[in-house]
Biopython code that builds the backbone (N, CA, C, O; Angstrom):
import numpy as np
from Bio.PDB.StructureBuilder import StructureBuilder

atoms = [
    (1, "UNK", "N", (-0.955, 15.302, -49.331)),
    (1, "UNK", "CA", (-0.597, 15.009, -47.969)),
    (1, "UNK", "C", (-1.768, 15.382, -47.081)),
    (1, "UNK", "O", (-2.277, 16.500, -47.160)),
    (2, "UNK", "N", (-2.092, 14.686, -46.445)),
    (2, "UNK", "CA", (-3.035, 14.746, -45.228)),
    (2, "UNK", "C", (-2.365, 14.893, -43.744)),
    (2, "UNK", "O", (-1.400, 14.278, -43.289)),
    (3, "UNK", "N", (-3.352, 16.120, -42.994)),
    (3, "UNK", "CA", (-2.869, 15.761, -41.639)),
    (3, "UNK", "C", (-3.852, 15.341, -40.860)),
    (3, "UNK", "O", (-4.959, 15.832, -41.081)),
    (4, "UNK", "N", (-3.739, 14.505, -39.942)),
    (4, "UNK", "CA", (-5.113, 14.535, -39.291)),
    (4, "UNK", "C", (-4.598, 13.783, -37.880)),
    (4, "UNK", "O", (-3.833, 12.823, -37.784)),
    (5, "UNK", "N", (-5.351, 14.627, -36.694)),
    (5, "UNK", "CA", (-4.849, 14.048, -35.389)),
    (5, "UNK", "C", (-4.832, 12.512, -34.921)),
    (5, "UNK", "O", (-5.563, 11.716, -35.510)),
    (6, "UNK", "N", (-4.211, 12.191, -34.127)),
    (6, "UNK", "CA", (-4.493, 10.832, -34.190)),
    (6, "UNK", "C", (-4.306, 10.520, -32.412)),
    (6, "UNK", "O", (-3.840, 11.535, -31.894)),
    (7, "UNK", "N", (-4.547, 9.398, -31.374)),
    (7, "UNK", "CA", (-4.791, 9.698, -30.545)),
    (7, "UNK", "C", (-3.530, 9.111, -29.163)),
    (7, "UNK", "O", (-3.581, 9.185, -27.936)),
    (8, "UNK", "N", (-2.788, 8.707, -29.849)),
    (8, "UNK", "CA", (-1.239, 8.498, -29.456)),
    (8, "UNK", "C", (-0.121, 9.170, -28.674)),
    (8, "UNK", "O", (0.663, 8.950, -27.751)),
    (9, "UNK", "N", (-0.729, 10.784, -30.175)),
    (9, "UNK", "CA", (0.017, 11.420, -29.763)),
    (9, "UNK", "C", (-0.430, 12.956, -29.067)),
    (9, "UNK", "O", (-1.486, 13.443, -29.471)),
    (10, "UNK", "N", (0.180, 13.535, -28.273)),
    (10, "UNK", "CA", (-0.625, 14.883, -27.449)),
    (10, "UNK", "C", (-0.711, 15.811, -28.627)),
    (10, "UNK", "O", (-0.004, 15.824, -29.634)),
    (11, "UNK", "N", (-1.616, 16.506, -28.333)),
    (11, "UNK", "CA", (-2.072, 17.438, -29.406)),
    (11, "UNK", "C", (-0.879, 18.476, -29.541)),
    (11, "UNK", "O", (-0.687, 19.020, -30.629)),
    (12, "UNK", "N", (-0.420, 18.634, -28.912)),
    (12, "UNK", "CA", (0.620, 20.014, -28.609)),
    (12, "UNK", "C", (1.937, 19.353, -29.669)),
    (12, "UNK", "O", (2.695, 20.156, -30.211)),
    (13, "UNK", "N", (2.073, 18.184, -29.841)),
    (13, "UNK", "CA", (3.280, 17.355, -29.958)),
    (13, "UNK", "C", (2.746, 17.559, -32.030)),
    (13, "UNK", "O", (3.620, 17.881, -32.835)),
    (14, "UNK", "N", (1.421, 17.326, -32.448)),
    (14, "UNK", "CA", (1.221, 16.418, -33.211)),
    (14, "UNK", "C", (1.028, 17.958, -33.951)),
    (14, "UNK", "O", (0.870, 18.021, -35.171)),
    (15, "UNK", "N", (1.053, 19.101, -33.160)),
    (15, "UNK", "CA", (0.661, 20.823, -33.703)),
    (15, "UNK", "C", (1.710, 20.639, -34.065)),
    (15, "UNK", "O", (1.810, 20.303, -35.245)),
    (16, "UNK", "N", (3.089, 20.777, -33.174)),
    (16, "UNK", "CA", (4.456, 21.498, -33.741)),
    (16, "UNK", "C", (4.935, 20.452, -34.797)),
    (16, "UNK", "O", (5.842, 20.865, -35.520)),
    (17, "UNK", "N", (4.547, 19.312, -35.003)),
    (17, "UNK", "CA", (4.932, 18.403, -36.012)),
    (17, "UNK", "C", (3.860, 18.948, -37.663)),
    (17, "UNK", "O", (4.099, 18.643, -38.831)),
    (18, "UNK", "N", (3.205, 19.439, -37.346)),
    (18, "UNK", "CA", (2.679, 20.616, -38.460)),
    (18, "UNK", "C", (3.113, 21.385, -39.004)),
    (18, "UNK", "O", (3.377, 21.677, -40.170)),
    (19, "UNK", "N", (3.223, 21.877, -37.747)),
    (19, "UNK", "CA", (4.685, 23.136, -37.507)),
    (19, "UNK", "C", (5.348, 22.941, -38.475)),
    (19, "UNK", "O", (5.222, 23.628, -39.489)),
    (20, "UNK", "N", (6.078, 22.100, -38.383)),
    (20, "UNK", "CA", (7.243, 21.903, -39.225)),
    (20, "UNK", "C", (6.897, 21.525, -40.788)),
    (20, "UNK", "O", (7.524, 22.050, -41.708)),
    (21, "UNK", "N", (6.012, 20.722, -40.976)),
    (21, "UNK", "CA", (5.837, 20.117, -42.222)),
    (21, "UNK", "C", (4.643, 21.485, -43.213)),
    (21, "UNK", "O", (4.292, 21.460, -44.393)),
    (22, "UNK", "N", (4.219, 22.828, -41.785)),
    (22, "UNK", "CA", (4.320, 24.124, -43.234)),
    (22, "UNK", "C", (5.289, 24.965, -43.231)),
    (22, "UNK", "O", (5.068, 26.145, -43.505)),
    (23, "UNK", "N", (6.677, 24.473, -42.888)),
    (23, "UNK", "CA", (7.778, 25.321, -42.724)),
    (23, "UNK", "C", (8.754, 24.711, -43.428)),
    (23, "UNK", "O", (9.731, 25.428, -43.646)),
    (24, "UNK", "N", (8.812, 23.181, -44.018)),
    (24, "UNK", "CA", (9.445, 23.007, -45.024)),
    (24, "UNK", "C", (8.300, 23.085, -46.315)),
    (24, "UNK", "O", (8.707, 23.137, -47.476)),
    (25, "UNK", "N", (7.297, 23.088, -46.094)),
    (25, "UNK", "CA", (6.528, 23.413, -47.663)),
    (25, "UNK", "C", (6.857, 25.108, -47.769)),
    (25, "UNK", "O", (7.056, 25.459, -48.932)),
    (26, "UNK", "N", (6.944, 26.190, -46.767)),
    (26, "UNK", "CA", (7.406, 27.212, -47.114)),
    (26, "UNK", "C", (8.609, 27.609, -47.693)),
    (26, "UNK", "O", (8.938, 28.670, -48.224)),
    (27, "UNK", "N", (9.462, 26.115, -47.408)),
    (27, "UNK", "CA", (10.817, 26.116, -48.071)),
    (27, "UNK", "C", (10.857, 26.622, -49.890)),
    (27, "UNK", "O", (11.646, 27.281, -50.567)),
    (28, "UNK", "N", (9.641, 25.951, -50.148)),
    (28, "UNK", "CA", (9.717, 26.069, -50.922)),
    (28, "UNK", "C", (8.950, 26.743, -51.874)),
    (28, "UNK", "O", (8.549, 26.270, -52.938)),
    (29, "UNK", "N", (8.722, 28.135, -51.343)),
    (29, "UNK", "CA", (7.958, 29.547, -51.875)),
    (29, "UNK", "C", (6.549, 29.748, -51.587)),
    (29, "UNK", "O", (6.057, 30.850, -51.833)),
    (30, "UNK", "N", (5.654, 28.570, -50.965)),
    (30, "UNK", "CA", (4.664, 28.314, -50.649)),
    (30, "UNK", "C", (4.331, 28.639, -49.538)),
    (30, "UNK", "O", (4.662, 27.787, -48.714)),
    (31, "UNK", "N", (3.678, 29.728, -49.000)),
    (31, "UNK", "CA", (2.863, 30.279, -48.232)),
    (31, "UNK", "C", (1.503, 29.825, -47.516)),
    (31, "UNK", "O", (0.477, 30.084, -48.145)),
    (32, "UNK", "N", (1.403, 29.357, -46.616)),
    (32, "UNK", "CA", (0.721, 28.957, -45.711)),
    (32, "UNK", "C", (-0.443, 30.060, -44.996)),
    (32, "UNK", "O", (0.112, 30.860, -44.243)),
    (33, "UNK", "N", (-1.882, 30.229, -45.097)),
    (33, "UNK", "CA", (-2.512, 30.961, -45.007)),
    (33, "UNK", "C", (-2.390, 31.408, -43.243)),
    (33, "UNK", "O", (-2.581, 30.310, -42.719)),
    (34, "UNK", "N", (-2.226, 32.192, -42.344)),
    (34, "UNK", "CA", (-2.330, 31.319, -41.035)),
    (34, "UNK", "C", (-3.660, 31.397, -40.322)),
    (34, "UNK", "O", (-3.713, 31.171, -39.113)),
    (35, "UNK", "N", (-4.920, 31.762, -41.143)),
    (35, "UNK", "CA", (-5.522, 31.758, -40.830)),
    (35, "UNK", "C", (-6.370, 29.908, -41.275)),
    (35, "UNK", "O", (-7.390, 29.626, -40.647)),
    (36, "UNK", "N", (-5.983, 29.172, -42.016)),
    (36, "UNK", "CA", (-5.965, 28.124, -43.258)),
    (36, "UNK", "C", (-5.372, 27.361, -41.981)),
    (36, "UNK", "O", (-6.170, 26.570, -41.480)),
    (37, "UNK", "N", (-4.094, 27.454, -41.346)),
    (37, "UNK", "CA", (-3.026, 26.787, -40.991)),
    (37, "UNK", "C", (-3.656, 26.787, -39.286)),
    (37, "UNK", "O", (-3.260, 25.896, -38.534)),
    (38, "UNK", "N", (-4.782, 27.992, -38.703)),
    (38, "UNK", "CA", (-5.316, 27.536, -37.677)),
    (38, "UNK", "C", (-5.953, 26.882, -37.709)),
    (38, "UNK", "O", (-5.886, 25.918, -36.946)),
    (39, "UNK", "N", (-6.937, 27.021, -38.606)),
    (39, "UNK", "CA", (-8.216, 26.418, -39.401)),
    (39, "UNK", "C", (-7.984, 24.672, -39.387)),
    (39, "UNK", "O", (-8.745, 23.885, -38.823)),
    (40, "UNK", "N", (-6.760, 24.308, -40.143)),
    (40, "UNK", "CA", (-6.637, 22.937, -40.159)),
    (40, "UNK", "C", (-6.439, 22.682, -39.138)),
    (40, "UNK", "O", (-7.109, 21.652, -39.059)),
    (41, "UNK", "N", (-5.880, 22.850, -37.913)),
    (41, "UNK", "CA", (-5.527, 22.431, -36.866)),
    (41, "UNK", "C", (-6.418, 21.521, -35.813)),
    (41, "UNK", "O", (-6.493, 20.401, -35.308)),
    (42, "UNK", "N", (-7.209, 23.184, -35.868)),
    (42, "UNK", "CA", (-8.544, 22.762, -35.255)),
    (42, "UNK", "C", (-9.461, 21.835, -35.763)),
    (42, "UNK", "O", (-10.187, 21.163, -35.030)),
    (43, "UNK", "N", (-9.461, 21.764, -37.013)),
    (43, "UNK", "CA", (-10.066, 20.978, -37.762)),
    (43, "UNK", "C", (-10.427, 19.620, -37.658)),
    (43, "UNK", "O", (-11.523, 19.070, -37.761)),
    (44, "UNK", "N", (-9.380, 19.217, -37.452)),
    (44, "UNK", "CA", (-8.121, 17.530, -37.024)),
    (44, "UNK", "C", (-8.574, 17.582, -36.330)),
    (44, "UNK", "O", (-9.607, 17.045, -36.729)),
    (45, "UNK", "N", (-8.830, 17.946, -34.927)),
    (45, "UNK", "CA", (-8.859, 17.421, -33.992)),
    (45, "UNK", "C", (-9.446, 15.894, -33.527)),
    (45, "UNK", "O", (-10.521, 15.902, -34.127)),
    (46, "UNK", "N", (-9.392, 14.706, -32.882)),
    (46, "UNK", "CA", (-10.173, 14.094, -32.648)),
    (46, "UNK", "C", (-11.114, 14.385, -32.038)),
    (46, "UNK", "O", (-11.362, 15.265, -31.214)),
    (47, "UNK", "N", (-12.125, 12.905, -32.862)),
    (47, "UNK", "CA", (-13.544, 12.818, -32.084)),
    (47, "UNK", "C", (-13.768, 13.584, -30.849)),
    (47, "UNK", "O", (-14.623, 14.469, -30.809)),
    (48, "UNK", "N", (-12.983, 13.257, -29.768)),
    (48, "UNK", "CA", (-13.349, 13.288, -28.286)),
    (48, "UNK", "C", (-13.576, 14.396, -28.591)),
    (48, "UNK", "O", (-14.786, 14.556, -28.427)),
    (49, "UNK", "N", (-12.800, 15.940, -29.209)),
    (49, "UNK", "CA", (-12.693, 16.866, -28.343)),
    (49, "UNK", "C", (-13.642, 17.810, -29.647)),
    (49, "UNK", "O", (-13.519, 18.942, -30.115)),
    (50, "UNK", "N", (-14.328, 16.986, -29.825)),
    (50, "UNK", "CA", (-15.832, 17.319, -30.467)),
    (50, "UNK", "C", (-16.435, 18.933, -30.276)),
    (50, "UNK", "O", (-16.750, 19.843, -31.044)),
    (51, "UNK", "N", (-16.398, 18.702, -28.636)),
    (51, "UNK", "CA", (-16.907, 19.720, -27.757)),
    (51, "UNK", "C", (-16.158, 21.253, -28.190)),
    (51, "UNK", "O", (-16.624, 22.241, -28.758)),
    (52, "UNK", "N", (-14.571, 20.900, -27.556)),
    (52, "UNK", "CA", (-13.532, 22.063, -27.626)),
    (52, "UNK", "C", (-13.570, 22.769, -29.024)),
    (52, "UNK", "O", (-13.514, 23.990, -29.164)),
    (53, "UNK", "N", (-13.689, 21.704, -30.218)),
    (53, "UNK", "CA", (-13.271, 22.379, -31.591)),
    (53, "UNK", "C", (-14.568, 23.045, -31.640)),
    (53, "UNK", "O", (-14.436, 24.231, -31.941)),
    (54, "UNK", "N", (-15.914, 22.646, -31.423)),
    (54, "UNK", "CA", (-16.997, 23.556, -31.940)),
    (54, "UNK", "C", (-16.739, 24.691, -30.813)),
    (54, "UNK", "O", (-17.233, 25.796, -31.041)),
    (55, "UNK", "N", (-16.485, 24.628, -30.399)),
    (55, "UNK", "CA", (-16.489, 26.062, -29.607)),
    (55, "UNK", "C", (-15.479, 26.925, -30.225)),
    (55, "UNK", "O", (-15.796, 27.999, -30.737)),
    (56, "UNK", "N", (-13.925, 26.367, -30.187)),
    (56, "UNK", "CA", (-13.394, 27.183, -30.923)),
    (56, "UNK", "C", (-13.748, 28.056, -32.205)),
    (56, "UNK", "O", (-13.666, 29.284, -32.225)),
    (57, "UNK", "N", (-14.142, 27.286, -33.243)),
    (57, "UNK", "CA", (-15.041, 26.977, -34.118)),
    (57, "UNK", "C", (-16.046, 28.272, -34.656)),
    (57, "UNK", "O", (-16.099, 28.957, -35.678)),
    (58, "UNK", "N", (-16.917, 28.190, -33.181)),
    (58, "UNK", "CA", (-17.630, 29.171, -33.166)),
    (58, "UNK", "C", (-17.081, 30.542, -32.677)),
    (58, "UNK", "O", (-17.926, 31.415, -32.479)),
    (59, "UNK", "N", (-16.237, 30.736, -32.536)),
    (59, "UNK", "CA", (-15.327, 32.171, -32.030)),
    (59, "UNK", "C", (-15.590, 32.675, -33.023)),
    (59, "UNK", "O", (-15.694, 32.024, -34.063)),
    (60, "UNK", "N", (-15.751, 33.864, -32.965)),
    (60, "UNK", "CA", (-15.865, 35.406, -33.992)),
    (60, "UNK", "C", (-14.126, 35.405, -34.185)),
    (60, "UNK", "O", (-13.531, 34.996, -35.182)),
    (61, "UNK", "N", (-13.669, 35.831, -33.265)),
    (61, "UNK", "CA", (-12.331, 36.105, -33.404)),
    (61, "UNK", "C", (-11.368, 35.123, -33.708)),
    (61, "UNK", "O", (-11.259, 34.015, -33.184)),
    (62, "UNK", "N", (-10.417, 35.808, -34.933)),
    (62, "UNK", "CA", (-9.065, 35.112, -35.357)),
    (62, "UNK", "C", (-8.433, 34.508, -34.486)),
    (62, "UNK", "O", (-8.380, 35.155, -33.440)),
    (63, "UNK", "N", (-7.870, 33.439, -34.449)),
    (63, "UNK", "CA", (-6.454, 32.850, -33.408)),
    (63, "UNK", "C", (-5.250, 33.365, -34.168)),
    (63, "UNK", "O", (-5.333, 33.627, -35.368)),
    (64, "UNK", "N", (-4.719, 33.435, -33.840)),
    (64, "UNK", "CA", (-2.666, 33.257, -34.101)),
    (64, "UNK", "C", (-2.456, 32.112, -33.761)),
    (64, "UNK", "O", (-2.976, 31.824, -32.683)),
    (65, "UNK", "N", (-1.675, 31.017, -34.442)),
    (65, "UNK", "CA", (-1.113, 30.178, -33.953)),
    (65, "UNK", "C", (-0.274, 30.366, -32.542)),
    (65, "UNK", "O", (0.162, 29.295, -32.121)),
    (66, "UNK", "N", (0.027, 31.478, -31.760)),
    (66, "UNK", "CA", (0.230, 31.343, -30.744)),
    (66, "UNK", "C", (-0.789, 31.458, -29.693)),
    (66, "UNK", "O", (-0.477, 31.706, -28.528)),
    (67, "UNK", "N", (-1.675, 31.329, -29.976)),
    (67, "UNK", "CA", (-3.025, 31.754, -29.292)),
    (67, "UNK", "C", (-3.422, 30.259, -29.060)),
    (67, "UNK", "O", (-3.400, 29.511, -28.083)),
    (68, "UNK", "N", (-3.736, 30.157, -30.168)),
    (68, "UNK", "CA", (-4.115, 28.714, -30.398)),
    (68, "UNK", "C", (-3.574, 27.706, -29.382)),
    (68, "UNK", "O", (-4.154, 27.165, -28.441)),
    (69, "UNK", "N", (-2.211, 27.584, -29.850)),
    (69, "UNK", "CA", (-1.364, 27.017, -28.725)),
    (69, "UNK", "C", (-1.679, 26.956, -27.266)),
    (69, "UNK", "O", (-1.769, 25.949, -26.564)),
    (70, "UNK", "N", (-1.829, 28.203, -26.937)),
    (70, "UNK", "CA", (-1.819, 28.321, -25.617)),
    (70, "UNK", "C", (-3.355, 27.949, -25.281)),
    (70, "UNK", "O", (-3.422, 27.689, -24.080)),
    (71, "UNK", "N", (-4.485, 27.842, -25.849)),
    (71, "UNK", "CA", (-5.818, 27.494, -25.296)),
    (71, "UNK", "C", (-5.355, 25.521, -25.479)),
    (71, "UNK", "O", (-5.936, 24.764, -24.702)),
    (72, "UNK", "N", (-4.328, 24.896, -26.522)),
    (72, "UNK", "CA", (-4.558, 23.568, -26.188)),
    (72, "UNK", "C", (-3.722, 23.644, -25.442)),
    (72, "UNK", "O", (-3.892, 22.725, -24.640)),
    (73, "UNK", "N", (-2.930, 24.162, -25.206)),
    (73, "UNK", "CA", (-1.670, 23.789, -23.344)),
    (73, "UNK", "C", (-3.244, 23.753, -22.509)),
    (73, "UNK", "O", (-3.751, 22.750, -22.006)),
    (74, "UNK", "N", (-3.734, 24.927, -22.528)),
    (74, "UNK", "CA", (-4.507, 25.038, -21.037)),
    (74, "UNK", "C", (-5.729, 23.932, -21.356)),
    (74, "UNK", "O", (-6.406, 23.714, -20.352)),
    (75, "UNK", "N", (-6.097, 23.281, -22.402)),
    (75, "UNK", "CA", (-7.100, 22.664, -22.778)),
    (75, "UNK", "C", (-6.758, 21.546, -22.085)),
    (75, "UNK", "O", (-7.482, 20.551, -22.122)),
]
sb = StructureBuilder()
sb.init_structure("model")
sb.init_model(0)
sb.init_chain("A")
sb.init_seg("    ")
for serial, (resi, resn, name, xyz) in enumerate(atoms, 1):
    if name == "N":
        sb.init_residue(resn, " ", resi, " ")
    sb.init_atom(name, np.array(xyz, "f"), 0.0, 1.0, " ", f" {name:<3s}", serial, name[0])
structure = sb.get_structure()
């Protein structure tokens, strides 16, 4: 399974739809790194936001997926 952003849909929309699809793979004993699970996020991102992910990117410091979150709300 692949995820990868696409440009349709808002990023915030296309995260919690992640959300969900490592929360039924956790269904099933499988553990989700969340450092792996920020990692992809950012990853995806589209082209455009080229800019935002290398910066993130380049952060020393860990996100939390709630962290995360809240820099693409304010993004």
């Amino acid at each position: 399974m692949e995820f990868k952003m696409v440009v349709d849909k808002s990023i915030t929309e296309q995260v919690q739809e992640f959300q969900l699809i490592a929360k039924k793979i956790a269904l099933y004993g499988i553990a989700l790194d969340k450092n792996i699970h920020v990692g992809a996020i950012v990853s995806k991102h589209p082209p455009s936001w080229k800019v935002y992910r290398s910066k993130l990117l380049d952060k020393k410091e860990d996100f939390t997926l709630e962290q995360l979150l809240q820099h693409l709300q304010i993004e």
